[in-house]
C-alpha positions, 0 to 999 in steps of 0.5 A: 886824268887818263880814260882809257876804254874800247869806246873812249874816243874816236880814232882819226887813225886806225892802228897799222893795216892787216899784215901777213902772220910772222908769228912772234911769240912771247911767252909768259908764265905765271901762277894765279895763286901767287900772292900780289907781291910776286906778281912782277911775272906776267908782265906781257912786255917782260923778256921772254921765258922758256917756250912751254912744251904744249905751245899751240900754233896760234897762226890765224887770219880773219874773213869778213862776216858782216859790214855796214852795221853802226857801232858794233859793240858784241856779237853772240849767238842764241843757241842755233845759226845764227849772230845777234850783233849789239850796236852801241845806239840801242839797236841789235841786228841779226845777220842770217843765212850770211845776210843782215836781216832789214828788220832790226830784233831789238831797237831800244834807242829812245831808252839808251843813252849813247854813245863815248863809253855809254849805249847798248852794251850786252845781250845775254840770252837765257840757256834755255831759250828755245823754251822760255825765249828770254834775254838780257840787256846791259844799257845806259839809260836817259840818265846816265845810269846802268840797267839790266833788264829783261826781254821776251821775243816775240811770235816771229822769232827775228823779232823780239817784243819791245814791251816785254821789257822788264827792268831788274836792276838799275845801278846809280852812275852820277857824275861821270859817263865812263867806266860802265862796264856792260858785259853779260853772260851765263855761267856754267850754274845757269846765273846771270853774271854782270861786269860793272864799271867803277864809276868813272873819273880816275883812279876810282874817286868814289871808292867803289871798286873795293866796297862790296856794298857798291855795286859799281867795279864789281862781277854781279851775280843774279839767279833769274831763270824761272824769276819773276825779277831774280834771287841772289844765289846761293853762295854769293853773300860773303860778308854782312856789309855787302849788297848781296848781288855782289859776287866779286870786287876789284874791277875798274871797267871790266869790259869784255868777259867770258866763261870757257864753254868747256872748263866753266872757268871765267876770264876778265879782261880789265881797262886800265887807268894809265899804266897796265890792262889785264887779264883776270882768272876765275876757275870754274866753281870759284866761290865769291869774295873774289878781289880783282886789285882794283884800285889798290893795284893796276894790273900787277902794280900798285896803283897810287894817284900821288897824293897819299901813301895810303893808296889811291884817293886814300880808298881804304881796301877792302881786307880781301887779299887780291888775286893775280892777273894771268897777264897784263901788259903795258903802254907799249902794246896797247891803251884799252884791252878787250877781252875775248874766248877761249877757242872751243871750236871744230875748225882749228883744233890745234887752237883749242883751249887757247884764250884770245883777246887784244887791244882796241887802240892799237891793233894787236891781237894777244893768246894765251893759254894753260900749261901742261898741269893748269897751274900757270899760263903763257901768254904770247903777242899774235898779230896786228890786226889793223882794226878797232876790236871792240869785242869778240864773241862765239857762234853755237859751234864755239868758232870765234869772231871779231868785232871791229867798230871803226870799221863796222864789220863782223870778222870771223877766225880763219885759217893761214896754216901753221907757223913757227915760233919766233920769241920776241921781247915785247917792248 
């Protein structure tokens, strides 16, 4: 059985040092309305297509922020200057005016279960929190099993109240301490959305992936600004046998998602089992029902554990038809993908609108971006970037960072000038 995730395992060797940017790039078009039998395009490790027209420069670099943290699994901002880090122990740090604060905002660690793939996992601050000063953690508890809850800051605004938490929902995850998921975010409608793992074990031996009454392998949607606890949103029931917290279905461990603070479109990046990691696509407004393949399909390929020609596990699908990957790529290029942002920032305006994300095992740093009419995406392999990126995440400005946890520093995007297209195949 193959496990692969961000924070799977400890790496003795980090992937090949930082390299002076000789863009290669492999573009890649395909379109997410195409049903799953077309999904052979979009294939990051495909021969190359035409080079579309409006290709950004995706020439970057990176300038360190911030070391000497513990684990670092995200970075995000509360809407004002400064970064809130996320270590995987239970602890988050603030890193102001340039410095870490000695002082830690948060510190959970008698709650969170750590570490391989469980621990603190996701920080979400509510779209009004210079009013209402609440958040929103994802952790793994004493248990094993995977919470989200709720915090207030306290009178000092570097420091958060630890007894203000408040649990709002807690989901079973026996037998297995991967696949937890663990990302957080706000979308555009102002609901809380949660990425949850499937379970754990491979090739989602609990079936949960494709059951909408399971809340593991699934997007979560939560009304919970102004709640005491949360509602369940207006649009989110799809079908009587669902649990109603369900918004979409389909994922294996979708770890590292994030809405383009621009368009309100919503890009998933999903683990893998042994063979494809890929990027989802959700457009702004998408109603729920959504199913992201998982484990009927791994990445643009059928998914099947060789023991039956009814699928994986005999799990039976769902009725939904899946959608399309915008891209996946495989073994070749990586072994867990983390997913990133589409650049908004003022920096680099050349960058705008193109998504970043890459892989944690090996290095290297993938873009992609819509082409002319929205209707299709290019994909393009960027650089190796020699670390360990465990996630991205914005600052308020929507300038981008990086997150390497080998290594224990936050990086920021930098500046190396423009480049020249260099199309490669990616084998």
């Amino acid at each position: 059985m193959s496990v692969y995730h961000p924070l799977a395992k400890r790496f003795t060797r980090k992937p090949s040092s930082p390299i002076t940017v000789a863009l290669a790039v492999c573009a890649l078009v395909l379109y997410t309305t195409l049903p799953r039998a077309a999904a052979a395009l979009g294939r990051a490790d495909a021969s190359p297509l035409v080079i579309p027209s409006n290709s950004p420069s995706v020439s970057v670099d990176f300038e360190e922020v911030a070391s000497g943290l513990n684990r670092p699994v995200f970075v995000t901002h509360a809407g004002d200057a400064r970064l809130f880090v996320v270590e995987q122990n239970g602890v988050i740090k603030i890193i102001k005016n340039g410095a870490v604060l000695s002082t830690p905002f948060l510190s959970l660690t008698t709650l969170v279960q750590c570490c391989g793939e469980e621990g603190l996992l996701g920080l979400a601050f509510e779209p009004n929190y210079a009013t209402t000063d609440r958040f929103y953690v994802y952790y793994t508890n004493k248990s094993g099993d995977q919470v989200i809850a709720r915090y207030q800051v306290s009178g000092n605004p570097d420091v958060a109240d630890p007894s203000s938490g408040q649990i709002l929902l807690t989901i079973p995850h026996p037998n297995y301490g991967n696949h937890n998921g663990g990302w957080l975010g706000f979308g555009p409608d102002n609901n809380l959305y949660a990425g949850v793992g499937d379970g754990g074990g491979g090739g989602d031996p609990f079936c949960a992936a494709q059951d909408p009454a399971d809340l593991r392998g699934k997007i979560l949607r939560l009304n919970v600004v102004g709640q005491v606890t949360y509602t369940i949103p207006a649009g989110n029931v799809f079908t009587t046998t669902q649990r109603p917290e369900v918004w979409a279905i389909g994922l294996r461990n979708p770890w590292r998602n994030s809405f383009d603070r621009q368009t309100g479109d919503l890009y998933i990046a999903d683990v893998g089992q042994n063979a494809r990691e890929e990027v989802n696509f959700a457009p702004a407004n998408s109603p729920a029902d959504l199913n992201f393949g998982w484990s009927q399909y791994e990445g643009s390929i059928p998914y099947s554990d060789g023991s039956s020609n009814a699928g994986p596990f005999d799990c039976p699908p769902s009725g939904i038809t899946p959608t399309v990957p915008i891209t996946d790529y495989g073994r070749s290029l990586g072994s867990s993908i983390t997913g990133g942002y589409v650049y908004r920032g003022q920096r680099f305006p050349w960058l705008n609108g193109v998504y970043f994300y890459a892989d944690f095992g090996s290095g290297k740093l993938f873009a992609a971006w819509k082409s002319s009419s929205g209707s299709s995406f290019a994909t393009a392999f960027i650089r190796d970037t020699g670390y360990n990126v465990s996630s991205f995440g914005e600052d308020v400005n929507g300038e981008l960072y990086v997150v390497d946890y080998t290594n224990n520093t936050i990086y920021r995007l930098k500046f190396r000038g423009r480049s020249v297209y260099a199309p490669i195949a990616l084998r």
